[in-house]
C-alpha positions as CSV (number, residue, x, y, z in Angstrom):
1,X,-24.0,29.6,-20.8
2,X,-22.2,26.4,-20.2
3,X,-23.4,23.7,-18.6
4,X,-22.4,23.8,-14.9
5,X,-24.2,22.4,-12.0
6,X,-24.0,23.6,-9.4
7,X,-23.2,22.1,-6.2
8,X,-23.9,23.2,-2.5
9,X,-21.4,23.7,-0.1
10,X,-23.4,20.6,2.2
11,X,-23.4,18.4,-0.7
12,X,-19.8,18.9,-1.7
13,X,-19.2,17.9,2.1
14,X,-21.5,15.2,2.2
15,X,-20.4,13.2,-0.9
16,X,-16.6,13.2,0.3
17,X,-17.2,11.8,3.8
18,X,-19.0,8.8,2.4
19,X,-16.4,8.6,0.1
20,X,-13.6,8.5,2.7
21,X,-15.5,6.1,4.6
22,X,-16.0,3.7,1.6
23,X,-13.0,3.6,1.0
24,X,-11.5,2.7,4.2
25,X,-13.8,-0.3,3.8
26,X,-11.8,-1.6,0.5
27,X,-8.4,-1.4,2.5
28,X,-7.3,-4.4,4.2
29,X,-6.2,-4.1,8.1
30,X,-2.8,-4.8,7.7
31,X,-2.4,-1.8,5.4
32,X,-3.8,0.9,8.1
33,X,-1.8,-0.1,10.9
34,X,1.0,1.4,11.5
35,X,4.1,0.9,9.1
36,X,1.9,-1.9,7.5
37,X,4.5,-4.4,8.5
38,X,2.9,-6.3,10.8
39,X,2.9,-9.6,10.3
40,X,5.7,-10.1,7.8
41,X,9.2,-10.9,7.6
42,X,12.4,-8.8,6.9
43,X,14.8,-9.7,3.8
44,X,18.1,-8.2,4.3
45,X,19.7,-7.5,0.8
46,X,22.8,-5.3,-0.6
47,X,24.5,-5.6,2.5
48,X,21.5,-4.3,4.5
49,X,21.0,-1.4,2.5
50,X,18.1,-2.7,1.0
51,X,14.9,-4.5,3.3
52,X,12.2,-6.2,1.7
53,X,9.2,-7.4,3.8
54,X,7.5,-10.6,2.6
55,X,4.4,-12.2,4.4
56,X,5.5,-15.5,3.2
57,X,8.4,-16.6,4.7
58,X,9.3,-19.7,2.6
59,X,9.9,-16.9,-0.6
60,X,12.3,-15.7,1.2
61,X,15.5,-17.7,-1.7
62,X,13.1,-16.7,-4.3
63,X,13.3,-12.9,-3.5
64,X,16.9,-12.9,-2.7
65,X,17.2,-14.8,-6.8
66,X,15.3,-12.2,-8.2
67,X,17.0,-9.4,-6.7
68,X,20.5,-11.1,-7.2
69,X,19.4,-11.4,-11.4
70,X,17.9,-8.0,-11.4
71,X,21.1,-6.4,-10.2
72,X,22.9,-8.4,-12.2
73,X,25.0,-9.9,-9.7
């Protein structure tokens, strides 16, 4: 026979809420509010079709340069 172990229906359970708990530990705050935007700042580019939320505002030339080069504009 192969080797399976077998696992109880409690322990199953048991295992996976301390895992969901643990790992709501590793997540920082601002990712499990809400639309995880709090706190940062809206870039505007392609005309407003595209946003990009930065927490530091003072990037905000350096983004709009990288997206400009990557598009190729």
């Amino acid at each position: 026979m192969k080797n399976v172990r077998h696992i109880s229906k409690g322990d199953a359970v048991d295992n996976r809420l301390a895992v969901s708990t643990h790992h709501q530990d590793a997540i920082p705050k601002s990712k499990l509010s809400s639309g995880s935007v709090v706190d940062k700042f809206p870039v505007l580019l392609d005309d407003g079709r595209t946003i990009v939320f930065i927490s530091d505002k003072s990037r905000e030339r350096e983004i709009r340069l990288r997206y400009a080069l990557r598009k190729g504009l």
